[in-house]
KOLZA-899505 format. One line per field, with one value per residue (C-alpha): x negated, z, y negated; residue number from 1; residue in one letter. Coordinates in Angstrom, 2 decimals. Example, Ala and Ser with C-alpha at 12.3 -4.5 7.8 and 13.67 -1.06 7.14 Angstrom:
REM KOLZA-899505
px c(-12.30; -13.67)
pz c(7.80; 7.14)
py c(4.50; 1.06)
resi c(1; 2)
resn c(A; S)
This chain:
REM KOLZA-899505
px c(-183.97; -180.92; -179.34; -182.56; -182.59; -179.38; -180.09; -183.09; -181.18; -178.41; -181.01; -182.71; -179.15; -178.32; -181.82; -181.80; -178.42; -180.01; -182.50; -180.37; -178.08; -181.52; -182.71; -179.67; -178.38; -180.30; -178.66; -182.28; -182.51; -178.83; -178.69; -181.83; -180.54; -177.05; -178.35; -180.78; -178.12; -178.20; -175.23; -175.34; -174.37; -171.58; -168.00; -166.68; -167.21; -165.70; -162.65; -162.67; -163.23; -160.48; -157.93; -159.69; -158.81; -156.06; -154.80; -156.47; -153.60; -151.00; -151.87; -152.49; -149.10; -146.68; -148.11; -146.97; -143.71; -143.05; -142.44; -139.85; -137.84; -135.14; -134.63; -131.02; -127.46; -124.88; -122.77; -122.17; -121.29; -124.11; -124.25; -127.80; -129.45; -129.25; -125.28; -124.73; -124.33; -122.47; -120.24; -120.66; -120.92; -124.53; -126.76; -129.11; -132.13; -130.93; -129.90; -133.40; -135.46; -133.03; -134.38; -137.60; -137.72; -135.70; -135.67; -139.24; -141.94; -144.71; -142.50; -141.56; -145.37; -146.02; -143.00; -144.42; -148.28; -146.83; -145.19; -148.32; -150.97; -148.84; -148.71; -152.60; -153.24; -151.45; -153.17; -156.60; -155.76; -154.91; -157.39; -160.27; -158.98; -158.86; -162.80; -163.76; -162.17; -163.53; -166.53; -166.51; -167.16; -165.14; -167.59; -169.92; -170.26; -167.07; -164.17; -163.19; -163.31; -161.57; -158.61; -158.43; -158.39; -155.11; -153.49; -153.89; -152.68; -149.22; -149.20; -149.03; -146.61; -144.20; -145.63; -144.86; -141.40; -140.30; -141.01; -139.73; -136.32; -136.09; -134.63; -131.01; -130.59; -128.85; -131.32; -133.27; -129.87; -129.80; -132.96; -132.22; -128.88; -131.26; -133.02; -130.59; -129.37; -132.93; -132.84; -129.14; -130.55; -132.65; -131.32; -129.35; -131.18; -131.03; -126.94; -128.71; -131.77; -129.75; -127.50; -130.05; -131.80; -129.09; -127.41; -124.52; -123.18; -124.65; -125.50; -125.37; -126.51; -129.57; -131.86; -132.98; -134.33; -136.09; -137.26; -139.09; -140.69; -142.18; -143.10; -144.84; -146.40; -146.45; -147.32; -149.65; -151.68; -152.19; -153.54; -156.13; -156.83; -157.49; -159.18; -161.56; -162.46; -162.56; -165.15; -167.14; -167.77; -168.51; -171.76; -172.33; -172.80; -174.05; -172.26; -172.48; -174.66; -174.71; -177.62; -180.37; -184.37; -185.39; -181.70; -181.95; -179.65; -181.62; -181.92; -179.69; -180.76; -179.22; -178.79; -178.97; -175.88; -177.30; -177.90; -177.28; -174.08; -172.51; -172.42; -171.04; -168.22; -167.34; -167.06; -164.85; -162.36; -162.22; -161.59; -158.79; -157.38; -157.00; -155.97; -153.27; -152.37; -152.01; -150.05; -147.64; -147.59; -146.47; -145.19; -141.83; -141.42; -138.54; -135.95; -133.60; -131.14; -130.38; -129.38; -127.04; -126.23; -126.31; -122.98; -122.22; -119.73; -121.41; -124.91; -126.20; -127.84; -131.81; -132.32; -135.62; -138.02; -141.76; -144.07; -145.34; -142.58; -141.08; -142.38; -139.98; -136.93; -137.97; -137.83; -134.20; -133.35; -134.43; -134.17; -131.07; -127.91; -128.79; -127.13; -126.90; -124.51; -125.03; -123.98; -121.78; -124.60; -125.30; -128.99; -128.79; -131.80; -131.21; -132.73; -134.62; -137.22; -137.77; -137.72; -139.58; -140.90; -142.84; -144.50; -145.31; -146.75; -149.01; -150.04; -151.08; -153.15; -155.04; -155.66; -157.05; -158.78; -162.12; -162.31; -160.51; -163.14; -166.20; -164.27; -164.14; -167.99; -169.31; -171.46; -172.52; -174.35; -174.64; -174.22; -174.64; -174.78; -171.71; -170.43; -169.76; -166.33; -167.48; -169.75; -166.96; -164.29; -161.58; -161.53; -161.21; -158.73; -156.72; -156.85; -155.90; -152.84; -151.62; -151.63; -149.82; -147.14; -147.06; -146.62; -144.00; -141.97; -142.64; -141.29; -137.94; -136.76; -135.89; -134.86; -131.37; -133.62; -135.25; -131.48; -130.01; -133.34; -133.83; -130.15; -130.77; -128.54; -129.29; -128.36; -130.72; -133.71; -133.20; -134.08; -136.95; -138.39; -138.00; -139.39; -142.41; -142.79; -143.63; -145.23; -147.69; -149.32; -150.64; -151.66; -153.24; -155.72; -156.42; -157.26; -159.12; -161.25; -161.91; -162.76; -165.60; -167.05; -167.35; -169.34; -171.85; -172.41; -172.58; -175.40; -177.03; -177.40; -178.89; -181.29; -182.63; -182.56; -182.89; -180.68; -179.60; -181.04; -179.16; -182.06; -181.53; -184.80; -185.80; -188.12; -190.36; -188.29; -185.03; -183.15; -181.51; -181.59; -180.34; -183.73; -183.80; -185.68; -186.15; -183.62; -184.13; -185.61; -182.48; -180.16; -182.30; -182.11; -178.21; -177.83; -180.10; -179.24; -176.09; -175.29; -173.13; -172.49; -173.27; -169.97; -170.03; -170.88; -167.95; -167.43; -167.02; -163.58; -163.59; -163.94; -161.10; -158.94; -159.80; -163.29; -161.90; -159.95; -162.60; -164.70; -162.12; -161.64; -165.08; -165.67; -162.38; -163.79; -167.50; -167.83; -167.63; -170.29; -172.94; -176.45; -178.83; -182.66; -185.25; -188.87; -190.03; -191.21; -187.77; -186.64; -188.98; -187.43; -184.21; -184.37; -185.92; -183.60; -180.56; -182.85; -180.75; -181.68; -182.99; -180.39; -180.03; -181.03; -179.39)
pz c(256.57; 257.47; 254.34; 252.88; 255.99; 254.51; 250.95; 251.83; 253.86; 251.51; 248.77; 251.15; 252.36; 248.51; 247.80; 250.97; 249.92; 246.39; 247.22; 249.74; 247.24; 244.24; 246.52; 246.64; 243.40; 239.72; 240.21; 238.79; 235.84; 235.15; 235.00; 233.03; 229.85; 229.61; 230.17; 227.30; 225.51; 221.35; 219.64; 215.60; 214.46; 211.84; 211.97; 210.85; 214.93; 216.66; 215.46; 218.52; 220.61; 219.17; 220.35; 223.70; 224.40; 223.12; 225.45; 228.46; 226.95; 226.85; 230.68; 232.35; 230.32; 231.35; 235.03; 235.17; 233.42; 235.86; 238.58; 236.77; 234.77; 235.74; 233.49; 235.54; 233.25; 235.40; 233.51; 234.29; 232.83; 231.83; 233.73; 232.63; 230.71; 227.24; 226.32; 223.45; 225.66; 228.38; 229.49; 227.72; 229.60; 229.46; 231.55; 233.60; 231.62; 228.77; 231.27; 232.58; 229.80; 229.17; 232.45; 231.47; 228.48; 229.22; 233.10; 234.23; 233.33; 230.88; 230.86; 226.98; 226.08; 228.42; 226.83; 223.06; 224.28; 225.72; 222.05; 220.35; 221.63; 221.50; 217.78; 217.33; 219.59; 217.33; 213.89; 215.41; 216.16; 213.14; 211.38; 213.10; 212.49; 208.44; 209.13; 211.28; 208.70; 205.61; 207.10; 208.11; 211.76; 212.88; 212.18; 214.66; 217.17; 217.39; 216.69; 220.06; 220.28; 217.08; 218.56; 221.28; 219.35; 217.27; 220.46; 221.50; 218.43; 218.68; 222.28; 221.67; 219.24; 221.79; 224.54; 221.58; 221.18; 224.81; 225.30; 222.17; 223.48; 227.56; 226.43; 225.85; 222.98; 219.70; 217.81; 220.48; 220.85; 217.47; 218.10; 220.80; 219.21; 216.37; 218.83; 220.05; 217.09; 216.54; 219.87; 218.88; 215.69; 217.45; 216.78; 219.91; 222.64; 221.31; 223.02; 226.22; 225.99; 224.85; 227.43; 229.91; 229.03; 228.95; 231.77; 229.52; 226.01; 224.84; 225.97; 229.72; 232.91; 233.45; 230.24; 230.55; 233.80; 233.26; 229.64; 232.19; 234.79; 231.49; 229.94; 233.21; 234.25; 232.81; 229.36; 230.37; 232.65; 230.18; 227.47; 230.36; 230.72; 226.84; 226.94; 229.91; 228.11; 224.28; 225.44; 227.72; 224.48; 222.88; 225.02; 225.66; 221.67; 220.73; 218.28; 214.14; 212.06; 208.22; 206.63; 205.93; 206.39; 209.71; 210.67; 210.39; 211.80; 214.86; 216.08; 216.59; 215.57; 217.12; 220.02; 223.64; 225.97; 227.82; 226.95; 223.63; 223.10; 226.55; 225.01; 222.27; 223.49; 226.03; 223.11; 221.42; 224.07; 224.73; 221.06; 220.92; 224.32; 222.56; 218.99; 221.03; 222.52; 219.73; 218.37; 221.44; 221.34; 217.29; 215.67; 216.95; 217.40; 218.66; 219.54; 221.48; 222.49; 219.10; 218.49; 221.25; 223.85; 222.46; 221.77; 220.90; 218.43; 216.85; 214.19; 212.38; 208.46; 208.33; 211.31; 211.44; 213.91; 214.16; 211.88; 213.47; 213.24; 210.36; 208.55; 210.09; 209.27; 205.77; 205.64; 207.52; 204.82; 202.06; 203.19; 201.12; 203.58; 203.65; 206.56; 207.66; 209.26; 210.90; 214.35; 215.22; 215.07; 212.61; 211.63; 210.18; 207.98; 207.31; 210.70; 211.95; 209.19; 208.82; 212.30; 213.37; 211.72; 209.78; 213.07; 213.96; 210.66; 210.77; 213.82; 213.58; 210.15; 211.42; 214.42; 212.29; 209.84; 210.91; 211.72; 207.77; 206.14; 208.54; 207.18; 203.64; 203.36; 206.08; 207.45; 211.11; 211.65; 213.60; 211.80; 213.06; 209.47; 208.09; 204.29; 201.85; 200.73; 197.40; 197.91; 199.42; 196.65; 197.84; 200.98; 200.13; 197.88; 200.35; 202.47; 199.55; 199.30; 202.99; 203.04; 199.64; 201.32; 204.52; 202.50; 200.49; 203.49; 205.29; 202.26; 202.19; 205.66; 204.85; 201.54; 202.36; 202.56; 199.26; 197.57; 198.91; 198.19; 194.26; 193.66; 193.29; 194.14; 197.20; 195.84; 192.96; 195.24; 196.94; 194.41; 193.09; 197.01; 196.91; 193.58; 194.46; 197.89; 195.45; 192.30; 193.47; 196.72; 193.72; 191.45; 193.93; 194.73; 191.06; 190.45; 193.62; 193.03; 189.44; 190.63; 193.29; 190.66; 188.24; 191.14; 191.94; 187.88; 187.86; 190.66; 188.64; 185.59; 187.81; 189.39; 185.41; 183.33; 186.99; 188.21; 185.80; 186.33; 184.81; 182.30; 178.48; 176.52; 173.04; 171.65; 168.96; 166.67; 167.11; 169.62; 172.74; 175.77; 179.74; 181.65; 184.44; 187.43; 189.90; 192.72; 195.96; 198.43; 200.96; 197.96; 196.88; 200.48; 200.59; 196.88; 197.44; 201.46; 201.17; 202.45; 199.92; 201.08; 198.43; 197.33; 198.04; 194.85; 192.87; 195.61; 194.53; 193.27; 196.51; 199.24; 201.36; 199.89; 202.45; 201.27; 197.91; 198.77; 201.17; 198.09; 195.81; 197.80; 198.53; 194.50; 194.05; 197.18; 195.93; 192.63; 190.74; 191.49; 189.99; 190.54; 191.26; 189.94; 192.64; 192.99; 194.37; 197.66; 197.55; 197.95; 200.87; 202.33; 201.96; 203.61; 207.09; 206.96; 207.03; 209.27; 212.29; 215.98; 218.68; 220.22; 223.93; 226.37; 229.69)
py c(-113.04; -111.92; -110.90; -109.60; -107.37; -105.87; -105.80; -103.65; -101.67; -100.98; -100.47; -97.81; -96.38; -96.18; -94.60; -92.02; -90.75; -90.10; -88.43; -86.15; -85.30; -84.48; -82.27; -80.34; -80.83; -82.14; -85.51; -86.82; -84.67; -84.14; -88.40; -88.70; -86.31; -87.92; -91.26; -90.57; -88.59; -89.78; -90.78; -91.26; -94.37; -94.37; -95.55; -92.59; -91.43; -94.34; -92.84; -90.34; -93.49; -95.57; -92.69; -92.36; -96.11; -96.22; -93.82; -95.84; -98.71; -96.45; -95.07; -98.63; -99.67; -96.53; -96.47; -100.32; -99.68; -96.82; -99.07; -101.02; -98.37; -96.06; -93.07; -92.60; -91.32; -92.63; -95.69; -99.08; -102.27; -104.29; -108.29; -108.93; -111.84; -110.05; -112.32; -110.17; -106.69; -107.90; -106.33; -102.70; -99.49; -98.59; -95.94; -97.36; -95.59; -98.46; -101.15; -100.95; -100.94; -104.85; -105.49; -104.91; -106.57; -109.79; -110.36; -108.65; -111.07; -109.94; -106.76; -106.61; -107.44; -104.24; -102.28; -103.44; -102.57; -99.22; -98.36; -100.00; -98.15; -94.59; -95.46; -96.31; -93.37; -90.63; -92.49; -92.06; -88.41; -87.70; -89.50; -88.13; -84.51; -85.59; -86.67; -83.58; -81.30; -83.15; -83.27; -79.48; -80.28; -77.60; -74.91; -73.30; -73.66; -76.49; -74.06; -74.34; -77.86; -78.18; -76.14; -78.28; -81.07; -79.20; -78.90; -82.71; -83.64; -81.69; -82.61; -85.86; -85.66; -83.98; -87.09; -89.76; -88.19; -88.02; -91.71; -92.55; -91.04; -92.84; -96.04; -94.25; -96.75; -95.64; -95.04; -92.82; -91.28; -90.03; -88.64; -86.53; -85.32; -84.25; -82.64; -81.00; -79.19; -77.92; -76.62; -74.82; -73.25; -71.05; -67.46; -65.84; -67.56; -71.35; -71.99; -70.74; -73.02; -76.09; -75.43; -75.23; -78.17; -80.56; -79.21; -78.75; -80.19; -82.93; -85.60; -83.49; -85.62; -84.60; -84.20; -87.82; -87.10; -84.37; -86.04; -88.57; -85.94; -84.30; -87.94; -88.89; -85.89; -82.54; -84.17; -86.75; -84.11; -81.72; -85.20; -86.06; -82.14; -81.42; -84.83; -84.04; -80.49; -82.03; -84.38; -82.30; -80.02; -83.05; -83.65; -80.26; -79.01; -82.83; -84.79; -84.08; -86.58; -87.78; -86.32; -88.66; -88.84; -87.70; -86.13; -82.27; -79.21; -79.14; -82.72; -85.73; -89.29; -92.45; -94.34; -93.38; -93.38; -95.86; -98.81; -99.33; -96.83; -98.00; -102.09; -100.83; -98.33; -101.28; -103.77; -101.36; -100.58; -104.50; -104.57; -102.14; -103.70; -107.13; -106.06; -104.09; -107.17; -109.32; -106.73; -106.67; -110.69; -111.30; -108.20; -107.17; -103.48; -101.37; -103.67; -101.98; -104.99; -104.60; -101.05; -101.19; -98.19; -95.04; -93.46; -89.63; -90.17; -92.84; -93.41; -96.26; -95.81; -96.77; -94.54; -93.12; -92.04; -93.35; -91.95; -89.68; -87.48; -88.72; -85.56; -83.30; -86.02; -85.69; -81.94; -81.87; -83.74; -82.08; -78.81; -77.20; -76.69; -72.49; -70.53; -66.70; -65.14; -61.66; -59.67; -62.37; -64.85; -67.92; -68.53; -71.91; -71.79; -75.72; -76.39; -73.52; -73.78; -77.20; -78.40; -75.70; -73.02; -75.67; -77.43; -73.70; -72.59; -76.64; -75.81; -71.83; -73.01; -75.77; -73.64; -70.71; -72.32; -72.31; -68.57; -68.27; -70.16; -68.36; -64.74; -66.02; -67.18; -64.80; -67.80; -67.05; -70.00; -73.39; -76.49; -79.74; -81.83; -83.03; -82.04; -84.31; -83.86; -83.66; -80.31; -78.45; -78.97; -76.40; -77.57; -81.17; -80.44; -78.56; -81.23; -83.83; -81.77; -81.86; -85.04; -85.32; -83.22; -84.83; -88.24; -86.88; -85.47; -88.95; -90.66; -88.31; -89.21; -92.45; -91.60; -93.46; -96.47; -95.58; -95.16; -98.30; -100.51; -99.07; -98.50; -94.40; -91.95; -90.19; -86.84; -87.73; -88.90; -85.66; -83.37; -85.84; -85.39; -81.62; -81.23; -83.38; -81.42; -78.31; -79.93; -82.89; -81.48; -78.31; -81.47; -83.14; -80.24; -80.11; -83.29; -83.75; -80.77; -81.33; -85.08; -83.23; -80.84; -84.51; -86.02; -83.44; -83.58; -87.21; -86.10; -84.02; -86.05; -89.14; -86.52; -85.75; -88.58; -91.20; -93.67; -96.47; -99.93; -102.05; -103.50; -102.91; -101.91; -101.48; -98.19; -99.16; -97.42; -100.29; -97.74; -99.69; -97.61; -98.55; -98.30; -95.86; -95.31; -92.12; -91.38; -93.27; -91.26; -91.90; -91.09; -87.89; -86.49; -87.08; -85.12; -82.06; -81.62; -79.69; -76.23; -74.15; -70.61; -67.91; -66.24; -62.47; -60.43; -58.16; -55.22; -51.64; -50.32; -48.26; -50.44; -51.46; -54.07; -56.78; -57.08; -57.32; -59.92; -61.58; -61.34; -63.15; -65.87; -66.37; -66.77; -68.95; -71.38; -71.59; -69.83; -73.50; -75.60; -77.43; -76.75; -79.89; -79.50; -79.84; -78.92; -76.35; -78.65; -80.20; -76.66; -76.31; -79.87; -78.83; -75.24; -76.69; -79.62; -76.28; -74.29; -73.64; -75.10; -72.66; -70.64; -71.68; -69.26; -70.94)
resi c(1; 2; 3; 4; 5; 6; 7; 8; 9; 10; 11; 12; 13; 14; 15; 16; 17; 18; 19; 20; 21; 22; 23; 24; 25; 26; 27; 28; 29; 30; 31; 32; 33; 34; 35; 36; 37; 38; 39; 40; 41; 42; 43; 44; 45; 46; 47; 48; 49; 50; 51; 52; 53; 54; 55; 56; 57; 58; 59; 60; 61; 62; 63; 64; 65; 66; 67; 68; 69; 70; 71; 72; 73; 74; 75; 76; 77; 78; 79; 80; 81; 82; 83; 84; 85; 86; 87; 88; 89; 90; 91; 92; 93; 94; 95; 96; 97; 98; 99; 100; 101; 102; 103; 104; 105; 106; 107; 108; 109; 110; 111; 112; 113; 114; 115; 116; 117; 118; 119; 120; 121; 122; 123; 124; 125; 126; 127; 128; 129; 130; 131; 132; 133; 134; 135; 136; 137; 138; 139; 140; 141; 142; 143; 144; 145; 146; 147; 148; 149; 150; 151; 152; 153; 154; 155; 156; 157; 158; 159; 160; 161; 162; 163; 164; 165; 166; 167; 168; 169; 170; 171; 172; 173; 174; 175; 176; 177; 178; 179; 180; 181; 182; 183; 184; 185; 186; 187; 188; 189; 190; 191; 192; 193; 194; 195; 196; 197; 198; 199; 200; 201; 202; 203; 204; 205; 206; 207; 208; 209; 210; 211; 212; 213; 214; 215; 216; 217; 218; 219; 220; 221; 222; 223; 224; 225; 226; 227; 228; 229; 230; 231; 232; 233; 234; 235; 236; 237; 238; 239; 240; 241; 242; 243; 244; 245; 246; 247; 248; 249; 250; 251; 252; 253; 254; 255; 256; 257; 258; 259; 260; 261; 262; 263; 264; 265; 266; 267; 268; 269; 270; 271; 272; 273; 274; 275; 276; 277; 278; 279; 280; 281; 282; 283; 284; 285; 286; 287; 288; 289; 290; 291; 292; 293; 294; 295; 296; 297; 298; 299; 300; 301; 302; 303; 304; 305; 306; 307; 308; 309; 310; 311; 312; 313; 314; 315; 316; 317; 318; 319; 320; 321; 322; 323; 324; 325; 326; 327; 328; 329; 330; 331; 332; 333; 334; 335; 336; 337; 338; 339; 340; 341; 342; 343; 344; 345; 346; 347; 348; 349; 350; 351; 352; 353; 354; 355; 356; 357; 358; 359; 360; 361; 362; 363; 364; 365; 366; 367; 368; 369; 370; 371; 372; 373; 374; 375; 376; 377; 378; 379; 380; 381; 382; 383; 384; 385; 386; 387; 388; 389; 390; 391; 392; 393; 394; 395; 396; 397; 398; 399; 400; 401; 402; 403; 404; 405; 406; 407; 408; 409; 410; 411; 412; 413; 414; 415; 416; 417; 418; 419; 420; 421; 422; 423; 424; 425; 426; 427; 428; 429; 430; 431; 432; 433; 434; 435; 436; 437; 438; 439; 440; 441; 442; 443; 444; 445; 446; 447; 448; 449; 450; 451; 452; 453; 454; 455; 456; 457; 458; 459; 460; 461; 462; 463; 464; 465; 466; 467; 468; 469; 470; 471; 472; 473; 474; 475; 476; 477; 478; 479; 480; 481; 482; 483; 484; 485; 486; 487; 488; 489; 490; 491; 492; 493; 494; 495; 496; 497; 498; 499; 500; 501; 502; 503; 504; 505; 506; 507; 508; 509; 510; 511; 512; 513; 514; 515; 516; 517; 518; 519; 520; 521; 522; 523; 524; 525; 526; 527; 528; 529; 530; 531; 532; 533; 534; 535; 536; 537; 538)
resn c(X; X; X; X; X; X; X; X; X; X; X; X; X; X; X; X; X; X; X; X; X; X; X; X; X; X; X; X; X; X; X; X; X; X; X; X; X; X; X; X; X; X; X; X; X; X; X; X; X; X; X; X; X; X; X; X; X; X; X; X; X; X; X; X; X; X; X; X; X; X; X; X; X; X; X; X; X; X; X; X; X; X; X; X; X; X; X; X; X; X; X; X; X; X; X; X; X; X; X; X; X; X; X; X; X; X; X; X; X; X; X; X; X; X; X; X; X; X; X; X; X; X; X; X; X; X; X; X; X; X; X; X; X; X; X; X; X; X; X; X; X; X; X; X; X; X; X; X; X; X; X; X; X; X; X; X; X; X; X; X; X; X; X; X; X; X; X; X; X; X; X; X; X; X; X; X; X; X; X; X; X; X; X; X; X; X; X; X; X; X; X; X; X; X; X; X; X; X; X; X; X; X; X; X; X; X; X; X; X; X; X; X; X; X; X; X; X; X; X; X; X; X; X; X; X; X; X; X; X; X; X; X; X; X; X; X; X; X; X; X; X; X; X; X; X; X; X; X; X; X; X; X; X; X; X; X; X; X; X; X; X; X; X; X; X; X; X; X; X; X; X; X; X; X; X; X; X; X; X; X; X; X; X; X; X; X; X; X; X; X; X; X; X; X; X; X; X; X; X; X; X; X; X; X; X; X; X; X; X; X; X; X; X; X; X; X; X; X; X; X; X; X; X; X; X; X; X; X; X; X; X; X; X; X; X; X; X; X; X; X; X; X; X; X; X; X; X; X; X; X; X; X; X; X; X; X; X; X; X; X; X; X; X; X; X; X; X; X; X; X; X; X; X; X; X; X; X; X; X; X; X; X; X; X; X; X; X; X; X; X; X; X; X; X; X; X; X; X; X; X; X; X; X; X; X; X; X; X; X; X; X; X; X; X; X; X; X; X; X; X; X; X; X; X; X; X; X; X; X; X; X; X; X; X; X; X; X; X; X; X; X; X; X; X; X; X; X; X; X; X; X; X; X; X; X; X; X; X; X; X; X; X; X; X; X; X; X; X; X; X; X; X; X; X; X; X; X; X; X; X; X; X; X; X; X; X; X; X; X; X; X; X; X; X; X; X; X; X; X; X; X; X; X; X; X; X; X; X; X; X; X; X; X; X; X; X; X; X; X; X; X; X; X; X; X; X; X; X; X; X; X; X; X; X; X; X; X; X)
């Protein structure tokens, strides 16, 4: 009797204090529409969630390895359990990351989780910004979102980076002198900021410190801040769908937060938690007993970075050795425009797409359906193309690697690199393009003569034909649901030339397409699928 006394009481405690706080507040109706809140199912959107738990790894793993690792540059000789080090003068950023790894216990399944999960996180990034863009998710009312989503990406680029660099080992070493010399090339005020930073010439006394005070704070605040907004957006504007029966611009179709989308989120981050794991527990990565203590006057060959920023290796390397010098000042052009006047020009285009492509089309309104890469064939080929270039760039910084494994000379493999950098990334938007226009005729041509069956028949008349039937329903609603912005018509000769250009590109993005035959009914279908939703009015 007892404890049911208190169950009931705790049940009415829990239920008073409810009730205080709906009367104040809509804790009732606020609870009701995100419990009930839809989320499409298609794996194309657990990518989002795949870098959201990732990152839960990579917090739970740094917080633990915080309490273990000292990010200090004073020397001393190494007497830990590692034989083969013993006895070399080591800071005690790289003498503690040993520590961790050989003396801690469970601490180099941490430290391998740690670099494991930074690694997934970045791929799902960057993956989901290749679906969001294909997809043209980043139009309105998104553009914000899709910004934010820009800046997360870079931001954990720099995070990636900064932890990449703690362990003081040589090949993070080499990093950070690389770094460095970026930091130098900056025109008059680069000496200054190097100088600054480093609290003197390299390797200073105090950049690893601050390196860790930016790893374990600044850096990660500002990932949980962008986080916090990107998915607040997220529920706010409700997520994009696949078109299909029943899913229209103003609706969502798929399962509620809770229960059904809750199970399944939890089963994915228990997923990613285990595969992570694994991961730590059988493949080796970043062995730093084995590089040794980093060294100023000394570099090893196969040194890359992670992939991540391997892109930016590549273009040091095959940027051509170009320098200016003027007012007593050296602009080393080898440097400043790979390492970053590159990153800055990535960054301002992905950030300024959206508003490019809304200019060039003049389309003002809200879409919630996603494109088929296929019906937006400049777009997907300019996409195509980036990542061409970003594979060719990610190829060139190891292109020692490349030389010593195929025999090639390095000089040779450099100009191969820089003439692929130019030549395939315009190839590859060709072909893909030409490849979308063939698709939305192949479309076409199953929309006319139907949709092969695989049966053989015979006419009367001795003619074999393939037997075809009429579009599935599902299949007709995916080929005639597509929104195609009209290109502007040929302006005047006397308007301004930014219309005429706006007017160009408009033709050159959506001039070439292919038309797909529909009823007049199916015309009717397809303009309220597009129609767009109510405009809020709270």
């Amino acid at each position: 009797m007892l404890m049911r006394k208190r169950r009931w009481t705790a049940g009415a405690a829990a239920q008073t204090g409810f009730d205080v706080l709906d009367a104040r507040l809509p804790a009732a109706e606020a609870a009701r529409t995100l419990l009930r809140k839809a989320f499409p199912d298609h794996w194309s959107f657990l990518l989002g969630e795949l870098a959201l738990y990732s990152f839960v790894v990579l917090v739970l793993t740094g917080s633990w390895l915080t309490l273990f690792f000292s990010p200090g540059s004073a020397t001393s000789r190494y007497a830990g359990s590692y034989a083969p080090l013993r006895g070399l003068l080591m800071t005690q950023a790289y003498s503690s990351t040993l520590r961790i790894s050989f003396d801690v216990r469970g601490g180099l399944l941490m430290r391998q989780m740690h670099h494991w999960s930074a690694l997934i996180f970045v791929a799902a990034i960057s993956v989901h910004m290749l679906r969001i863009f294909f997809t043209g998710a980043f139009r309105k009312p998104r553009e914000v979102n899709w910004m934010i989503g820009v800046v997360l990406l870079f931001t954990a680029l720099l995070e990636g980076f900064c932890g990449y660099s703690l362990p003081d080992d040589l090949l993070s070493g080499t990093g950070l002198r690389t770094a460095n010399s970026i930091v130098l090339s900056i025109p008059v005020i680069g000496t200054y900021l190097a100088f600054f930073a480093w609290g003197g010439p390299f390797p200073g006394r105090v950049f690893n410190d601050r390196l860790y005070i930016l790893h374990v704070l600044f850096v990660p605040g500002l990932l949980i801040a962008l986080i916090t907004v990107h998915l607040v957006l997220v529920f706010y504007l409700k997520h994009t769908q696949w078109g299909g029966p029943g899913r229209v611009n103003r609706n969502v179709v798929g399962r509620p937060l809770f229960p059904h989308f809750t199970a399944k989120s939890t089963g994915l981050l228990l997923l990613v938690f285990a595969t992570i794991a694994a991961l730590s527990a059988l493949v080796q990565i970043n062995p730093v007993w084995l590089y040794g203590p980093y060294v100023a006057d000394q570099v090893s060959t196969d040194a890359q970075p992670d992939w991540y920023v391997g892109f930016l290796e590549g273009a040091l390397r095959l940027m051509p050795p170009w320098e200016t010098r003027a007012a007593g000042h050296t602009v080393m052009w080898n440097v400043l425009v790979p390492a970053l006047l590159l990153p800055g020009v990535l960054m301002m285009l992905l950030l300024c797409y959206p508003v490019f492509e809304r200019w060039v089309t003049g389309d003002r309104a809200e879409h919630h359906l996603c494109d088929r890469p296929r019906d937006r064939p400049v777009r997907t080929g300019f996409g195509v193309a980036g990542i061409i270039a970003y594979t060719v760039l990610l190829v060139a910084g190891g292109n020692d690697v490349v030389a010593l494994t195929f025999r090639v000379s390095v000089n040779t493999l450099t100009w191969i690199f820089r003439i692929g950098f130019v030549v395939l990334p315009v190839l590859a938007f060709a072909v893909t393009k030409r490849l979308c226009l063939a698709l939305q005729a192949r479309e076409k041509r199953r929309l006319r003569v139907g949709a092969e069956t695989g049966d053989v028949v015979q006419s009367v008349y001795g003619a074999i034909e393939p037997r075809h039937v009429p579009v599935a329903g599902d299949r007709l609603y995916h080929f005639l649901v597509r929104d195609l912005p009209v290109p502007l018509p040929p302006p005047e000769a006397d308007v301004p030339r930014t219309t005429r250009l706006r007017a160009a590109l408009g033709r050159w993005y959506y001039g070439r397409r292919v038309e797909l035959p529909a009823t007049p009914e199916q015309h009717q279908h397809v303009t309220e699928a597009l129609a767009e939703p109510e405009r809020r009015t709270s």
